[in-house]
C-alpha positions as CSV (number, residue, x, y, z in Angstrom):
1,X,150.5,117.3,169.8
2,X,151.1,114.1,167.7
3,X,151.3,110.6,169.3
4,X,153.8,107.9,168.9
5,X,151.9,105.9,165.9
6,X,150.6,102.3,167.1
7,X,153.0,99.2,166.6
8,X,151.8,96.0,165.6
9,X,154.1,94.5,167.8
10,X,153.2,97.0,170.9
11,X,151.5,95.4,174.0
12,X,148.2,96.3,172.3
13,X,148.0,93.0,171.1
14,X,148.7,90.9,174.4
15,X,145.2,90.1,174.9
16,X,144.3,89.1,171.5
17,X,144.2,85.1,172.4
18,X,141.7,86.3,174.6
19,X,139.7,87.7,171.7
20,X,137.6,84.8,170.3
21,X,135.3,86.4,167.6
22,X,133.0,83.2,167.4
23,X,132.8,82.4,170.8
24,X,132.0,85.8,171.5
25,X,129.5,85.7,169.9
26,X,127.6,82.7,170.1
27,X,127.7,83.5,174.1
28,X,126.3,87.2,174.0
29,X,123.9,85.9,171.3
30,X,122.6,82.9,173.6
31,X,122.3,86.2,176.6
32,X,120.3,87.6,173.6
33,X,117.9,84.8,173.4
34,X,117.6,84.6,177.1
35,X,117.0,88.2,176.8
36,X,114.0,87.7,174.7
37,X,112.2,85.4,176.8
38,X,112.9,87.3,180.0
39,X,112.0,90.5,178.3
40,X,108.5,88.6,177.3
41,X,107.9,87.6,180.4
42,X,109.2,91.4,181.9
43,X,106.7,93.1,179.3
44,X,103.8,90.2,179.9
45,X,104.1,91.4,183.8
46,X,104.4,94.7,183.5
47,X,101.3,95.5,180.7
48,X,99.3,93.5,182.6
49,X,99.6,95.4,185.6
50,X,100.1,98.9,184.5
51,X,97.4,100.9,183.2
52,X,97.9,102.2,179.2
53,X,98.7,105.5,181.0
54,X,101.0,104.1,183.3
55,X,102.6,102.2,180.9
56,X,103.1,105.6,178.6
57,X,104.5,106.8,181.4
58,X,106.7,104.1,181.5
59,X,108.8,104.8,178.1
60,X,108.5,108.5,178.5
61,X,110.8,108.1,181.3
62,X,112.5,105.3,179.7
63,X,113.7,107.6,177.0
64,X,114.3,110.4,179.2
65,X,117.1,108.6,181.0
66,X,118.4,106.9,178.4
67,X,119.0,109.7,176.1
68,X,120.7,111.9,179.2
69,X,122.8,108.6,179.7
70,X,123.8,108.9,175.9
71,X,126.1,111.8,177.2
72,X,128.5,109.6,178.4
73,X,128.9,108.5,175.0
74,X,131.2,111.7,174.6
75,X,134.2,110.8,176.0
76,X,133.0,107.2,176.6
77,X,133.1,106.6,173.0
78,X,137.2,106.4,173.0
79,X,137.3,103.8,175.9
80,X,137.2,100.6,173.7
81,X,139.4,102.0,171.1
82,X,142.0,103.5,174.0
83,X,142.2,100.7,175.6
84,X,142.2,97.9,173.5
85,X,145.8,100.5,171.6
86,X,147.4,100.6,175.6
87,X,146.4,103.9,175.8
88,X,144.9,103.2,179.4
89,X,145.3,106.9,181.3
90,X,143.1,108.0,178.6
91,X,141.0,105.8,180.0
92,X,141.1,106.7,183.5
93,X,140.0,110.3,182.9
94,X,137.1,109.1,180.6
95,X,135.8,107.2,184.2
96,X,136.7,110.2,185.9
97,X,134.3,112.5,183.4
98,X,131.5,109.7,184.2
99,X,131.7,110.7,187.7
100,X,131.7,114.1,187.1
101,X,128.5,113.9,184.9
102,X,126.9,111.9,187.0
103,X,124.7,114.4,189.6
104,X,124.3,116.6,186.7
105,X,122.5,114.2,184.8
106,X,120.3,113.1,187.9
107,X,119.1,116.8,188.1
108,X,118.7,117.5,184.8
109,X,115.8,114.1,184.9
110,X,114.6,115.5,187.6
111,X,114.6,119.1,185.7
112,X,112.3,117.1,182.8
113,X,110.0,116.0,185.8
114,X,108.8,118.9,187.0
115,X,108.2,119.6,182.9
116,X,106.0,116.5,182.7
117,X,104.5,116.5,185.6
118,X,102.8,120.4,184.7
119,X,102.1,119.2,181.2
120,X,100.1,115.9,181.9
121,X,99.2,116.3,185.5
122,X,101.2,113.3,187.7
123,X,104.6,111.5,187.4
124,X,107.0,113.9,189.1
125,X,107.7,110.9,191.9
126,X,108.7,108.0,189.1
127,X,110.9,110.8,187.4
128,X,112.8,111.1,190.4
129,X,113.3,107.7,190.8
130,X,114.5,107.3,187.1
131,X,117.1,109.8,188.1
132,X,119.1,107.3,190.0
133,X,119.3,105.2,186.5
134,X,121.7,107.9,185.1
135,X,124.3,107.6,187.9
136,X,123.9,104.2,187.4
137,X,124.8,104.0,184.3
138,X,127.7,106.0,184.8
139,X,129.4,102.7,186.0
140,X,127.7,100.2,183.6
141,X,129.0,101.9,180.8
142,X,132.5,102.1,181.8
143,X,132.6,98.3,182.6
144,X,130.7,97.3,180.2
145,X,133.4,99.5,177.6
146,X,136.6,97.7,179.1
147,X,134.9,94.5,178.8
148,X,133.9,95.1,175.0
149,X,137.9,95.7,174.3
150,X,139.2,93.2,176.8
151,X,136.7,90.2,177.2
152,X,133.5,90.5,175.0
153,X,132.4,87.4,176.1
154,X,131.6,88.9,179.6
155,X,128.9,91.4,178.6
156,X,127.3,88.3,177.6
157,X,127.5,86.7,181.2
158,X,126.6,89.6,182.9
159,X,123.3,89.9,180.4
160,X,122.1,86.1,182.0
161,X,122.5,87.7,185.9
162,X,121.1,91.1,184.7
163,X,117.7,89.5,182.6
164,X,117.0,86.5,185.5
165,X,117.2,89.4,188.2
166,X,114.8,91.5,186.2
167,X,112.5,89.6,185.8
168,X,112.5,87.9,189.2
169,X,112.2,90.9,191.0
170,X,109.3,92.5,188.5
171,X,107.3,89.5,189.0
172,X,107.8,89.3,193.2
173,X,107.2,93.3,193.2
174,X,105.1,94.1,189.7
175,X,103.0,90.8,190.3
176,X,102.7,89.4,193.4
177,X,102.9,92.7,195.4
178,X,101.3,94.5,193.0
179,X,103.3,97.9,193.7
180,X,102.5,98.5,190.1
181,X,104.7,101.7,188.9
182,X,106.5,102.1,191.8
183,X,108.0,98.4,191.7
184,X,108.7,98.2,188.1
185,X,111.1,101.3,188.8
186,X,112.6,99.6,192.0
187,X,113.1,96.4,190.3
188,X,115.2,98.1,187.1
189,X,117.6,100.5,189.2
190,X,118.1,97.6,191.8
191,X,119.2,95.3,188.6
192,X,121.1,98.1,187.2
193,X,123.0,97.7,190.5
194,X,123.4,94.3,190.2
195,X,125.1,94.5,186.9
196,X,127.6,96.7,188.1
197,X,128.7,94.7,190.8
198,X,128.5,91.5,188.4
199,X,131.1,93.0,186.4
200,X,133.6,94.3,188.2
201,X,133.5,90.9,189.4
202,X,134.2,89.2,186.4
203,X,136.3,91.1,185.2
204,X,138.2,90.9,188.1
205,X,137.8,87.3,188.2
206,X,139.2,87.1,184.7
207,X,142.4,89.5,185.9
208,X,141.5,92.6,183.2
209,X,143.4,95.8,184.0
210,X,140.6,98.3,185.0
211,X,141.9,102.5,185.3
212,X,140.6,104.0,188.4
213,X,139.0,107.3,187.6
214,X,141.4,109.9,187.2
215,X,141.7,113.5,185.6
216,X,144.1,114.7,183.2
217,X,144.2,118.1,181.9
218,X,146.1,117.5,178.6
219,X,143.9,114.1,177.8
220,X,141.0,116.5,178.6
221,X,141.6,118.7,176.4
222,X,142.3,116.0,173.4
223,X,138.9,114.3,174.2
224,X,137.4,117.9,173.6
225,X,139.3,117.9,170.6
226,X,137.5,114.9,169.0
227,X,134.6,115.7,170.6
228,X,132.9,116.0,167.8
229,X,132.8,112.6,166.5
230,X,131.4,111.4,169.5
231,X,129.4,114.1,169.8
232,X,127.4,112.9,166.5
233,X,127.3,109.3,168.4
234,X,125.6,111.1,171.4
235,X,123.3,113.1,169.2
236,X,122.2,110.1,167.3
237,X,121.3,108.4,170.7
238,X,119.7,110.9,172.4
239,X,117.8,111.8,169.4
240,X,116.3,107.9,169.2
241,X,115.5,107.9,172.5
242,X,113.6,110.6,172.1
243,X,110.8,109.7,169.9
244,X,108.9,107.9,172.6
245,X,108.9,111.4,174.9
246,X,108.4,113.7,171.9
247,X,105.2,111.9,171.1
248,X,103.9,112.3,174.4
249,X,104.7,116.3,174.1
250,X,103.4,116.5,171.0
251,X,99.8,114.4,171.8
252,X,99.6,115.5,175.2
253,X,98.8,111.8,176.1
254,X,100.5,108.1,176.1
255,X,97.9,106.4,174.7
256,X,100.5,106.7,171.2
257,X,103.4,106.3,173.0
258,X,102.6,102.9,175.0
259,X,101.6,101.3,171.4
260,X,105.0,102.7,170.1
261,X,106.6,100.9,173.5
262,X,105.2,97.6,172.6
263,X,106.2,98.0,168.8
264,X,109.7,98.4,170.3
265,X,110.1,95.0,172.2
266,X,111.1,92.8,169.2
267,X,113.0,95.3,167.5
268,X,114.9,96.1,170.8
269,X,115.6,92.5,170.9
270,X,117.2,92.4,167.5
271,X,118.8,95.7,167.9
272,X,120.0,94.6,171.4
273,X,122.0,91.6,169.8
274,X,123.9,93.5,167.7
275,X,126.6,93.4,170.6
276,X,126.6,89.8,169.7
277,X,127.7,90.2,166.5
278,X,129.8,93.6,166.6
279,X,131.5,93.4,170.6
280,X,134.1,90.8,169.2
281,X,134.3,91.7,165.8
282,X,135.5,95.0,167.0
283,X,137.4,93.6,170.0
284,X,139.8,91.8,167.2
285,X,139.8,93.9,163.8
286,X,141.3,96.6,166.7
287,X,144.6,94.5,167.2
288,X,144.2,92.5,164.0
289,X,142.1,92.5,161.5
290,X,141.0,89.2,159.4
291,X,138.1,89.2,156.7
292,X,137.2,85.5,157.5
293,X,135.9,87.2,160.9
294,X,133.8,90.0,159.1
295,X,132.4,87.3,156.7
296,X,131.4,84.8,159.9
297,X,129.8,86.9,161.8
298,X,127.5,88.7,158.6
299,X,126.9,84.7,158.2
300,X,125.5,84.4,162.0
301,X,123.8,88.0,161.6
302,X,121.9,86.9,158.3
303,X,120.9,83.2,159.5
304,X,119.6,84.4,163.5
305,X,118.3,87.9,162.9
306,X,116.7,87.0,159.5
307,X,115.0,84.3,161.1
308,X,114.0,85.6,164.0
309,X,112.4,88.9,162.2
310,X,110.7,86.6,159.7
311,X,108.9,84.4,162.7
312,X,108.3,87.5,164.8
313,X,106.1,88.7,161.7
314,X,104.3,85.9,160.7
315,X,103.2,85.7,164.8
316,X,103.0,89.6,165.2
317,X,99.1,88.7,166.0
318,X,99.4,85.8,169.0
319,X,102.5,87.9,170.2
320,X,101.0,91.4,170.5
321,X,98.0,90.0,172.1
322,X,100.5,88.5,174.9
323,X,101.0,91.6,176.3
324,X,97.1,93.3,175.7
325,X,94.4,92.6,173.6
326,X,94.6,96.0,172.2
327,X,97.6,96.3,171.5
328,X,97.1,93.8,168.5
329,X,96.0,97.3,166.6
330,X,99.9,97.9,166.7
331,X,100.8,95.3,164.3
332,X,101.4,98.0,161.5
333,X,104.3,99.3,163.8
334,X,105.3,96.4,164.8
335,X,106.5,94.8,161.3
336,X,107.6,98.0,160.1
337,X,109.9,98.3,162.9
338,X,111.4,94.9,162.9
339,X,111.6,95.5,159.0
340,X,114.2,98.6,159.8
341,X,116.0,96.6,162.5
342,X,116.7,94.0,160.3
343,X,118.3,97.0,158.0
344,X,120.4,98.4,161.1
345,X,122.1,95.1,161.8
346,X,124.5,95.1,159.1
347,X,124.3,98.6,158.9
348,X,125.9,98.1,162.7
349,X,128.6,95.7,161.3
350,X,129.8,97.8,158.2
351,X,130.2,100.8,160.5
352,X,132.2,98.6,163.2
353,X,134.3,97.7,160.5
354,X,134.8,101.4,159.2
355,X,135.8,102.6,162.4
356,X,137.9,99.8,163.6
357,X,139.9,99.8,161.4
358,X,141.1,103.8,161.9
359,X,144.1,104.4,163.3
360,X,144.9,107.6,162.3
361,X,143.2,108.7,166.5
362,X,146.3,107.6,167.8
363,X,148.7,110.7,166.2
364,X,145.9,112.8,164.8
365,X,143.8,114.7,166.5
366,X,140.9,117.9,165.8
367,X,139.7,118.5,162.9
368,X,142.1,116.4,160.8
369,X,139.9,113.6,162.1
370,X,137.1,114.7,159.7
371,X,139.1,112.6,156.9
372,X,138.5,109.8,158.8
373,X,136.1,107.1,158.9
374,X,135.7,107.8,162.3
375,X,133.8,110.9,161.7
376,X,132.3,109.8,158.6
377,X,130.4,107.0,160.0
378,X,129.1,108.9,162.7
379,X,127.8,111.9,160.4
380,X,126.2,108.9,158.2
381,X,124.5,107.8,161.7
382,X,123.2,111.4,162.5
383,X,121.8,112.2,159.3
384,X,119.6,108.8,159.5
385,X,118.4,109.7,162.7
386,X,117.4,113.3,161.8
387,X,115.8,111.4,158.7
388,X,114.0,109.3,160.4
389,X,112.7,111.6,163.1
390,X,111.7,114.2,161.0
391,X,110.1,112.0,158.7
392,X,107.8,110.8,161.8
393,X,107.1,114.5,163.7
394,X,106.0,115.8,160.2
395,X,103.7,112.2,159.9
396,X,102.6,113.4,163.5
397,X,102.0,117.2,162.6
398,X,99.5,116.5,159.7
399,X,97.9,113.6,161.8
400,X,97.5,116.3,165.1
401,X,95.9,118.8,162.6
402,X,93.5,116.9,160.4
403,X,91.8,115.4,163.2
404,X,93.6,111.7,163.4
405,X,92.7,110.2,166.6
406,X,93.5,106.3,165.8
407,X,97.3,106.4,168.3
408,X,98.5,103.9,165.7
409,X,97.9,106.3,162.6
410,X,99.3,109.3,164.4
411,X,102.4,107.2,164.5
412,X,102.8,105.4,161.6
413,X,105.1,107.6,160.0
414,X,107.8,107.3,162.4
415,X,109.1,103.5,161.6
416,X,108.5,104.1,158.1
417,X,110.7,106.9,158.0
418,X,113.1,104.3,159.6
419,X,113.1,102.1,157.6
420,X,114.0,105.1,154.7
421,X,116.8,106.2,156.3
422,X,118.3,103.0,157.3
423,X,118.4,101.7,153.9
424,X,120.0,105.4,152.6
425,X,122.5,104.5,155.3
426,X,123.0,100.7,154.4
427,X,124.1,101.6,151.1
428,X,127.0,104.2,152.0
429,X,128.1,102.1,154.8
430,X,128.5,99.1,152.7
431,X,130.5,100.8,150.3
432,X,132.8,102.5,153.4
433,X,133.8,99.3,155.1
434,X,134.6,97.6,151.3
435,X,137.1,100.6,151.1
436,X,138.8,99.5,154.2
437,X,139.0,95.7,154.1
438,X,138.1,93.2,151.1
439,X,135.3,90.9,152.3
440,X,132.8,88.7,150.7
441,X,128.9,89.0,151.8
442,X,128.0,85.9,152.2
443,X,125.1,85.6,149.8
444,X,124.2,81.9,150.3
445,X,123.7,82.1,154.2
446,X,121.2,85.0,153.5
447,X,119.5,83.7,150.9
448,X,119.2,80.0,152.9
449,X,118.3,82.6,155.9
450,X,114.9,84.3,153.4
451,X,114.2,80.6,152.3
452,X,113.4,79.7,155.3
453,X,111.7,82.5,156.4
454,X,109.3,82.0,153.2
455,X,108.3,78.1,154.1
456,X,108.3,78.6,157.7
457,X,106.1,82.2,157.3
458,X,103.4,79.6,154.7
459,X,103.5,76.7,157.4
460,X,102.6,78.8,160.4
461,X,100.0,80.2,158.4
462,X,98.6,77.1,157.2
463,X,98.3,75.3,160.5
464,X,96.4,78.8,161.5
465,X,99.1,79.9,164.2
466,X,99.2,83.6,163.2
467,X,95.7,84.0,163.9
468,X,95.7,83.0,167.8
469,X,94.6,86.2,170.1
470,X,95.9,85.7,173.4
471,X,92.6,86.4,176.0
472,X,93.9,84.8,179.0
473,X,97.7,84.3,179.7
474,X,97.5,81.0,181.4
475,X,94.6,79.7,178.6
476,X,95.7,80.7,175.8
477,X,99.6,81.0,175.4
478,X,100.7,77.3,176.2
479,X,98.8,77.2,172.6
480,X,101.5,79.5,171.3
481,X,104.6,76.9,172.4
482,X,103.9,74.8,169.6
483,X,104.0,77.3,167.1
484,X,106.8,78.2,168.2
485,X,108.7,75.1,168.4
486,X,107.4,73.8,165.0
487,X,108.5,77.7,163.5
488,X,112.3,77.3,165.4
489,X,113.1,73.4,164.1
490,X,111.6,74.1,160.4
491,X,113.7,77.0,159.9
492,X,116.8,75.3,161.5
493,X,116.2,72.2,159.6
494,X,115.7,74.7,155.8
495,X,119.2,76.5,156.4
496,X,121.1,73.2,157.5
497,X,120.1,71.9,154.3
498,X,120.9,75.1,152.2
499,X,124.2,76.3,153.9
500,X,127.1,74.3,154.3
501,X,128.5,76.8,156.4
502,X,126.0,76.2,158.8
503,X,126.4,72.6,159.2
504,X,130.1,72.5,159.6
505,X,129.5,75.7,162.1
506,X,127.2,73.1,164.0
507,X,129.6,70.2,163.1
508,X,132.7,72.2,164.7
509,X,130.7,73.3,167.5
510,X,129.2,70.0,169.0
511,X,132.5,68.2,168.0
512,X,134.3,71.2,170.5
513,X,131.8,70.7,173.0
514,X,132.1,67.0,173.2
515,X,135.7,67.0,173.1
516,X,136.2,69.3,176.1
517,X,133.6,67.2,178.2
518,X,135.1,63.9,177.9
């Protein structure tokens, strides 16, 4: 059954004053920044407490529950897009599927438990705690979906309760208490908690329309429809999150897996602020699209994630040694992965351009969606996942049978097949979105952006920063602050000088600030 095609003029659009693309993202960029401190201090806490085991442990679980929470995904998928077109009862019965969902993920964590806990010998207790994550999450991701469409800017406030939370409550139980395990599990599903309740609260506060869970038996059956699109989404997901647990299968141990853990806290960072970049971009090119917003925020993704990547490399050394000693062996995995982040980030952006700009979901339906970008994007997605993965288990395979017993070697294959697949990826994507919109890559920000990168990376060198091994937290890292500071303001200062972009971006920005405070 067709739908009414949207209107430009339809009530779609009410909110779109709302929708400030720059705004948006300098605020969920800044709850990215306080992410990355918060989630240094979180990991400094918790690898310092937990045994390697533990620790392995840790992500196994980790990546149970979030690829069982990438199931929502299937009908969750169509919330922002629903919502944003005034299709809100679709809406509702998307909540009501969370709910539904909900217990059967629990068990099926629960299910994987029992699994781990015969193949290595312990754990069965942290899986069921982990379980609660999934119902959880049932709630976060509905919110955080009407607040993508509605008010970006909000995921970005709730991200500064959810990190200062975290990281309070994993130092009072991780540290002081030393519960060890047990508390840093207590301390994510009680923050998990809190970021519910901190956004139905603002959005509340902000008055945005949110659908109680319902259940519709005709908008049921069109979500199973297209399915499939999301389906590939979910797939994707579950599929990433998976690595960390089918290492652990495959080795029998987490020795691998907790240096693949620590590899991933830079990358998630970067990876994690592609919200930043992508929540309002989407948010507008959904009611109305405007290439000088496309072009602004690749300008912000180049100069920040660039940057960022390029210090995080030349300090891989001090910063691994933050968290252990050891776990300065993982710097191969470490640059390698922050190498293929720094591919998925426009990757990210061309695909939320592709699909944004679809329309033909609002009167198509089934299989004629497989013409669509919608589907294409997704299949592109799939197929550098499956890439990626099987690029690392067959890396694994032939390290398991000749006898490798270095846990970095075993792994290495995995983020270089990553970084393979993303760029396959980058490519087609690029050439997708191009088809939908005309828009410029901004060329000059990126190349200001590797400039800087270049002289910063030859400074930090020179002064002999990237060669600090942290021993002793309270000894050693105030050493690291300097580095850091001199690395941030040299970069800044290169790109102000190369971009003028960037200084009338800064320019607008203070002028803004100072007007609205006088």
């Amino acid at each position: 059954m067709k739908e009414q095609s949207f209107d430009v003029n339809d009530n779609g659009y009410e909110d779109v004053m709302f929708i400030r693309v720059r705004y948006s993202t300098i605020v969920n960029y800044f709850s990215q920044m306080v992410k990355l401190v918060t989630s240094l201090m979180f990991a400094i806490i918790v690898t310092k407490r937990l045994s390697v085991e533990e620790y392995g442990l840790w992500g196994t679980i980790f990546g149970v529950t979030g690829a069982l929470s990438m199931v929502y995904t299937l009908w969750g998928w169509w919330v922002p897009r629903f919502y944003a077109r005034s299709r809100r009862n679709i809406v509702s019965t998307c909540f009501g599927l969370n709910l539904l969902y909900a217990p059967i993920g629990l068990l099926c964590v629960i299910a994987l438990g029992i699994y781990y806990n015969n193949l290595i010998g312990w754990g069965l207790e942290f899986f069921i705690l982990g379980s609660a994550l999934v119902a959880i999450n049932a709630f976060i991701k509905y919110f955080m979906s009407i607040a993508t469409s509605s008010r970006p800017y909000i995921r970005g406030y709730v991200n500064f309760i959810k990190e200062l939370v975290r990281v309070s409550l994993a130092y009072i139980l991780v540290a002081i208490l030393l519960l060890r395990l047990y508390g840093v599990f207590i301390t994510i599903i009680v923050t998990s908690i809190i970021t519910v309740i901190s956004f139905f609260t603002l959005l509340k506060k902000d008055q945005v329309y949110i659908p109680k869970p319902g259940f519709n038996v005709e908008h049921v059956k069109r979500i199973f429809k297209n399915m499939y699109i999301p389906l590939l989404s979910a797939l994707s997901s579950i599929l990433n999150n998976l690595e960390r647990p089918i290492v652990t299968a495959l080795t029998v141990s987490t020795e691998s897996t907790a240096y693949l853990t620590v590899s991933y806290i830079p990358r998630n960072i970067i990876i994690g602020s592609l919200y930043a970049f992508t929540g309002g971009l989407m948010a507008k090119l959904l009611r109305k699209p405007d290439k000088e917003d496309i072009e602004d925020v690749l300008r912000l993704a180049f100069i920040i994630n660039i940057g960022l990547a390029g210090i995080l490399i030349s300090m891989s050394a001090p910063v691994l040694s933050v968290f252990r000693v050891e776990y300065v062996n993982a710097k191969p995995l470490f640059i390698l992965y922050l190498l293929s982040s720094m591919m998925y980030v426009p990757l990210s952006i061309f695909m939320t351009i592709s699909t944004s700009l679809e329309k033909r979901d609002l009167y198509e339906e089934g299989l004629a969606l497989i013409k669509t970008t919608l589907f294409k994007t997704q299949f592109i997605n799939f197929i550098r996942v499956l890439m990626a993965l099987g690029i690392g288990i067959i890396g694994l395979s032939y390290a398991v049978h000749y006898g490798i017993i270095d846990p970095v070697q075993r792994v290495m294959f995995f983020p270089i097949g990553w970084n393979i697949s993303s760029l396959f990826a980058l490519v087609i994507m690029y050439r997708m979105s191009k088809k939908m919109i005309r828009f410029n890559i901004p060329w000059r920000e990126a190349f200001s952006a590797i400039i800087g990168v270049i002289i910063t990376s030859t400074v930090i060198h020179l002064l002999g920063y990237d060669k600090i091994i942290v021993h002793s937290i309270w000894r050693d890292l105030p050493s690291l602050i300097p580095a850091m500071i001199i690395a941030i303001v040299l970069y800044s200062l290169i790109v102000l000088c190369l971009s003028k972009w960037t200084r009338e971006f800064v320019y607008t920005a203070i002028k803004t600030y100072l007007t609205k405070n006088k």
